[in-house]
C-alpha positions in Angstrom: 15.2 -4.1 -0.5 11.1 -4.6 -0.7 9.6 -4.2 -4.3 8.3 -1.1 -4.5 6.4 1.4 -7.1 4.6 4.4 -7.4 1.0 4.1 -6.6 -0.4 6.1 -9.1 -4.1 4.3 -9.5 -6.2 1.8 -8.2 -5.2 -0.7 -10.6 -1.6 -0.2 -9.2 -3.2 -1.3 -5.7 -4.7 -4.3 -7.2 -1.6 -5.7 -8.8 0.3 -5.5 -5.8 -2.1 -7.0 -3.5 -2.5 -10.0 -5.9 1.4 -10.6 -5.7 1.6 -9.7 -1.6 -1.0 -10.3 1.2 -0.1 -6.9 2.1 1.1 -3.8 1.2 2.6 -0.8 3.0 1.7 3.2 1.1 3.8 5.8 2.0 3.5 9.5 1.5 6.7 11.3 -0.1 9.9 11.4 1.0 9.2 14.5 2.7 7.2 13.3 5.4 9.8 11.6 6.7 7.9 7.9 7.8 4.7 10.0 9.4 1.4 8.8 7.1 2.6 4.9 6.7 -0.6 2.8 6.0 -0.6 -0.9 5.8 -3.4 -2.4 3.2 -4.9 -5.5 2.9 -7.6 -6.7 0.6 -10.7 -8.2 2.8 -13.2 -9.3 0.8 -13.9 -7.5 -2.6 -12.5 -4.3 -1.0 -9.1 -3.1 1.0 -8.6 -2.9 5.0 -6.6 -0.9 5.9 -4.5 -0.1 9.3 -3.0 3.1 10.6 0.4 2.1 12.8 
């Protein structure tokens, strides 16, 4: 099983990034996969990309 953690700020996004080269957010358990975004940072900021 991937780590994983509630995203609940920014700085949440920033920790994670600095342990992974990139992360996947998910919406809640109700939308059922649908919304799946993978981030990356990319310079001083995030890419992300929609699958």
């Amino acid at each position: 099983m991937p780590h994983t953690r509630k995203l609940q700020s920014r700085k949440d996004l920033d920790d994670m990034l600095s342990r992974y080269n990139a992360v996947y957010l998910k919406p809640t358990m109700e939308s059922m996969a649908r919304g799946i975004i993978k981030a990356f940072r990319k310079g001083d900021g995030y890419q992300v990309h929609l699958p």
